[in-house]
N, C-alpha and C positions, 0 to 999 in steps of 0.2 A: 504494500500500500504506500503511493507517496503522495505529499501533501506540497500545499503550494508552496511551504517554507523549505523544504525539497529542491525546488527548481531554482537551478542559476541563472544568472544575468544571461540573458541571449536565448537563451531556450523557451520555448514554448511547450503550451499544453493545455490539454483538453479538460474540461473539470466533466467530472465522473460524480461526483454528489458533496453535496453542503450538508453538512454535520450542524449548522447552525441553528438554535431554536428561536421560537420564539416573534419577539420585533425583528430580531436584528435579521432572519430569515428573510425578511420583506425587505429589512433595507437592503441586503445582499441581491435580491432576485430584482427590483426597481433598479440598480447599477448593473445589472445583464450579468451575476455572479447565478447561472444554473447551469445544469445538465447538458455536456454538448459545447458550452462556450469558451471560446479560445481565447486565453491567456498568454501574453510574452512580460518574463519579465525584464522590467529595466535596468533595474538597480536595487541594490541592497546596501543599506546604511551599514558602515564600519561592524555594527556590534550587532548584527542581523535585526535590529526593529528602527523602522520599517523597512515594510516593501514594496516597491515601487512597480506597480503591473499596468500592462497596457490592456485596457480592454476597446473592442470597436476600436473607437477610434480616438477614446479619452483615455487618461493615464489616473491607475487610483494607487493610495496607499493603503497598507494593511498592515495591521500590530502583527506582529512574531502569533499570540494567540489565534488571533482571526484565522490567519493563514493555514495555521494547525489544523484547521474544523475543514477546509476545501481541500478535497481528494481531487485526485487530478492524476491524465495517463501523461508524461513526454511523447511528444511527436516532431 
């Protein structure tokens, strides 16, 4: 199983399911964070939080935890 704190700078991937509950599920799924959507990330802060993901065509950040909850295949 790897998660999005998993993936390095440059690589991409496909998110495979959100572990997140709850609110924060809605606010992940309203930022295009579901089943099927492609991720690259950009950057990772010195000390791994945050991280810097491209999604579409906007760029978001995520805490080291957030990251933790979205399963994701490298492609």
């Amino acid at each position: 199983m790897t998660t999005l704190k998993d993936v390095k700078p440059g690589q991409t991937a496909l998110v495979d399911s959100v572990q997140v509950t709850g609110q924060a599920r809605g606010r992940f799924m309203a930022m295009g964070i579901m089943k099927g959507a492609r991720l690259k990330v950009i950057k990772v802060a010195p000390l791994g939080d945050p991280i810097e993901v491209l999604v579409k065509s906007y760029n978001l950040s995520f805490r080291k935890t957030e990251a933790e909850q979205i399963i994701v295949n490298i492609v």
